[in-house]
C-alpha positions as CSV (number, residue, x, y, z in Angstrom):
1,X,26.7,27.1,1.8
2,X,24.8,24.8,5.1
3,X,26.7,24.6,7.9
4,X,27.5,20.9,7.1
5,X,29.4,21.4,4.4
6,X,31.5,24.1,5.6
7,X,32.4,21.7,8.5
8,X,33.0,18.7,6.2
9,X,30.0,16.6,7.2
10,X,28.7,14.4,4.5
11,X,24.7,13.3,5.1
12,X,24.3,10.0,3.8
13,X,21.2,7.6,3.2
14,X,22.1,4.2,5.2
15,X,21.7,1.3,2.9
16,X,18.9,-0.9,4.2
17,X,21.1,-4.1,3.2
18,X,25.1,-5.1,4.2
19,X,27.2,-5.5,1.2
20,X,30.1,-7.1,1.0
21,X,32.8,-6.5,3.8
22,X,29.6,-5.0,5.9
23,X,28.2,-8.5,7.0
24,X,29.7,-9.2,10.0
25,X,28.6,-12.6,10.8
26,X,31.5,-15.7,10.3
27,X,28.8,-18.1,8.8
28,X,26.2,-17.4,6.0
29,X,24.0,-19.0,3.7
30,X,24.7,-18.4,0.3
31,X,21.5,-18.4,-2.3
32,X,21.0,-16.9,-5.6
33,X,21.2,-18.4,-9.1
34,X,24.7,-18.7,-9.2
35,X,25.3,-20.4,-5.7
36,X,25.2,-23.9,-4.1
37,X,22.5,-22.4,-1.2
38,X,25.2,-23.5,1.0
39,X,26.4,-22.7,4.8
40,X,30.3,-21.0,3.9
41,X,32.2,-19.3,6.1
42,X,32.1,-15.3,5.4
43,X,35.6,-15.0,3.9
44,X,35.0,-18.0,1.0
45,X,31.4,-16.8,0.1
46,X,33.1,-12.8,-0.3
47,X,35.4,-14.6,-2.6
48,X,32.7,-16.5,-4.4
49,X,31.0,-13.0,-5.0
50,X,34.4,-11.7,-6.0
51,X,35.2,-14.3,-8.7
52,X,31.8,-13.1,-10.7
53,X,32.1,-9.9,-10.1
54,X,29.2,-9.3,-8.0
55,X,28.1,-8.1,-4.4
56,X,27.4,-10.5,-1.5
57,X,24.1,-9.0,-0.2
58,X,22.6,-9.9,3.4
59,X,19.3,-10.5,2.8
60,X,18.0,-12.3,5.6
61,X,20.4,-10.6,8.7
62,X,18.2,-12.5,11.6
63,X,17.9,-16.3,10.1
64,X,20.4,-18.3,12.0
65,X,23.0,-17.9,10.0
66,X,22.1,-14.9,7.9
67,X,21.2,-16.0,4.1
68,X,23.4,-13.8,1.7
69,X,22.9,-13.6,-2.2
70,X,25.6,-13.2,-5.0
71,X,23.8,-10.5,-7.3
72,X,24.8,-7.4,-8.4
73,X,23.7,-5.0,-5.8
74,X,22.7,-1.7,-7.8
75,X,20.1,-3.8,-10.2
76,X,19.0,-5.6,-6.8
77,X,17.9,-1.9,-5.3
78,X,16.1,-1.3,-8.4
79,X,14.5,-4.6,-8.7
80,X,13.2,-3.5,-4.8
81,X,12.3,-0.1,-5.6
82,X,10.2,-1.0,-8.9
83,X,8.0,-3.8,-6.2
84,X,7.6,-1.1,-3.6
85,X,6.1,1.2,-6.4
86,X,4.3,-2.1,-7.5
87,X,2.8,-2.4,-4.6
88,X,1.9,1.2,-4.5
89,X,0.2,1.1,-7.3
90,X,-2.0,-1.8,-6.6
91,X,-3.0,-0.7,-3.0
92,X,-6.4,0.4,-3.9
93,X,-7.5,3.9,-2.6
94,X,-10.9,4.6,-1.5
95,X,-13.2,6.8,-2.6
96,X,-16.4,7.9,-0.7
97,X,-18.9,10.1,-2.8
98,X,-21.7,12.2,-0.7
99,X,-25.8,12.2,-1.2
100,X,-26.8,15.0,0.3
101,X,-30.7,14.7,1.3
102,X,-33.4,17.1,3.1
103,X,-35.9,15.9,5.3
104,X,-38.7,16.6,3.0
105,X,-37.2,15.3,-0.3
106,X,-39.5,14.0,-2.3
107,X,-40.2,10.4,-4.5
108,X,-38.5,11.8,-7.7
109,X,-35.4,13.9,-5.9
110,X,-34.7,10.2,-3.5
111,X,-35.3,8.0,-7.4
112,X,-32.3,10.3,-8.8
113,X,-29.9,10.2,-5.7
114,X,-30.6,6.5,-5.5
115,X,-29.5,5.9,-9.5
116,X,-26.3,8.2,-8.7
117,X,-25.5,6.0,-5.7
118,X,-26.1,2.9,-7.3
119,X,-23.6,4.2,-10.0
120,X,-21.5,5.0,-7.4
121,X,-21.2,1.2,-5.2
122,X,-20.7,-0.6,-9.3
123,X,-18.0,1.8,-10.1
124,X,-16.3,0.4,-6.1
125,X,-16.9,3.7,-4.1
126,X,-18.1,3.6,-1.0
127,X,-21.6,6.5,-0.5
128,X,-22.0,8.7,2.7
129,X,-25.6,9.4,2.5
130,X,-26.7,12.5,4.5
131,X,-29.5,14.6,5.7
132,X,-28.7,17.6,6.7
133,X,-31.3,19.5,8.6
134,X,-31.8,23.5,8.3
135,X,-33.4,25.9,11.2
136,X,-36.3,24.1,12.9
137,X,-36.4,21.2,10.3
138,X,-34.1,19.4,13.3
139,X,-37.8,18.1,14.8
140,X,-38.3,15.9,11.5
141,X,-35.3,13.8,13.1
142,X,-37.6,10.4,12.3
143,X,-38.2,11.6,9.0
144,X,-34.7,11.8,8.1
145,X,-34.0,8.3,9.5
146,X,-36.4,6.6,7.9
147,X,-35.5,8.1,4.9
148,X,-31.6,6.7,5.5
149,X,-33.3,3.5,6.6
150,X,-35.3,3.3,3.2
151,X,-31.9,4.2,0.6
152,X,-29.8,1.5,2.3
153,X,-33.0,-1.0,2.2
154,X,-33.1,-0.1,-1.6
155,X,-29.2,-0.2,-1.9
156,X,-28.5,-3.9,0.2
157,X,-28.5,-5.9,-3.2
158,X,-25.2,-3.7,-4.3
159,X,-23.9,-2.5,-0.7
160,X,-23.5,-3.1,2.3
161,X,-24.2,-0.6,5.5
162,X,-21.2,-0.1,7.4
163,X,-22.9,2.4,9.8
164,X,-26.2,2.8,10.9
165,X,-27.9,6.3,10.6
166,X,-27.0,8.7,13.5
167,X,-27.1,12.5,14.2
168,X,-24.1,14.3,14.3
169,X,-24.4,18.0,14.8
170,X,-27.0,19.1,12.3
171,X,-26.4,15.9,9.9
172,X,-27.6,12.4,10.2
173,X,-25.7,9.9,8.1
174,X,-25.4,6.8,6.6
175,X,-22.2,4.7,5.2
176,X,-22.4,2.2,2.1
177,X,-19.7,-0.3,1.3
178,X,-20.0,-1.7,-2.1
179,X,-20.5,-5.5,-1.7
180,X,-17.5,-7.8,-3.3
181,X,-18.4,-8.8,-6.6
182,X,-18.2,-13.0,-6.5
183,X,-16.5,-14.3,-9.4
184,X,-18.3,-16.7,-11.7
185,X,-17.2,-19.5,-12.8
């Protein structure tokens, strides 16, 4: 048994909306389906809520005076939760898939990375395209640019470079953003 409970405290979520005899204001603006979306003083628009049997919910605690609705208040949290999760849903997540070259690759090796990456910017991923230089290969550092410089020349129809090529450590690299698809119409 926690502490709490031996002591008789209670933890309880705070409701992000006032309900009923929790609005404090004297005035509010009553809206919803079943109201006259009318400024009534706080004790008439309770009883209002009370005659249908539902909730008198602030929605709007800062407008001058706070708007209130008549709904019932457990299918309006759900209503709420289901539009956060909505929203969840349809916020997009980004994916960014790595090409990995070396600074010698060769015509056929750069021919299949560029297909995969072109797969890649269609399908809405974003490509982080690399070389990554081993030992004493760090001299070629022009080779490797140039060879950055190239796959984003070959890519600009589908993408769109978001950061030039630079050296970091013993990797220089490159970031694609697919382009935004126009519409037709």
């Amino acid at each position: 048994m926690s502490k709490f409970k031996k002591r008789g405290f209670v933890r309880r979520t705070e409701e992000p909306y006032k309900i009923n005899e929790k609005i404090r204001a004297q005035f509010v603006r009553v809206v919803g389906d079943n109201a006259d979306n009318e400024i009534h003083d706080i004790d008439s628009a309770r009883r209002m809520a009370q005659n249908q049997n539902l909730d008198l919910v602030e929605i709007s605690p800062k407008a001058d005076p706070p708007v209130c609705k008549i709904i019932d208040y457990s299918k309006f949290k759900y209503e709420q939760k289901k539009k956060q999760k909505e929203i969840k849903q349809k916020s997009q997540k980004t994916v960014v898939k790595e090409i990995r070259f070396g600074p010698n690759t060769d015509d056929h090796d750069f021919q299949f990375k560029l297909n995969h990456a072109k797969g890649f910017l269609k399908d809405g991923a974003k490509v982080k395209a690399y070389v990554h230089f081993v030992g004493r290969t760090i001299v070629f550092k022009e080779r490797g640019e140039m060879l950055l410089l190239k796959f984003a020349q070959e890519l600009e129809d589908l993408g769109k470079v978001e950061e030039m090529p630079k050296l970091i450590g013993k990797r220089m690299t490159v970031m694609l953003a697919p382009k935004v698809q126009k519409a037709k119409s």
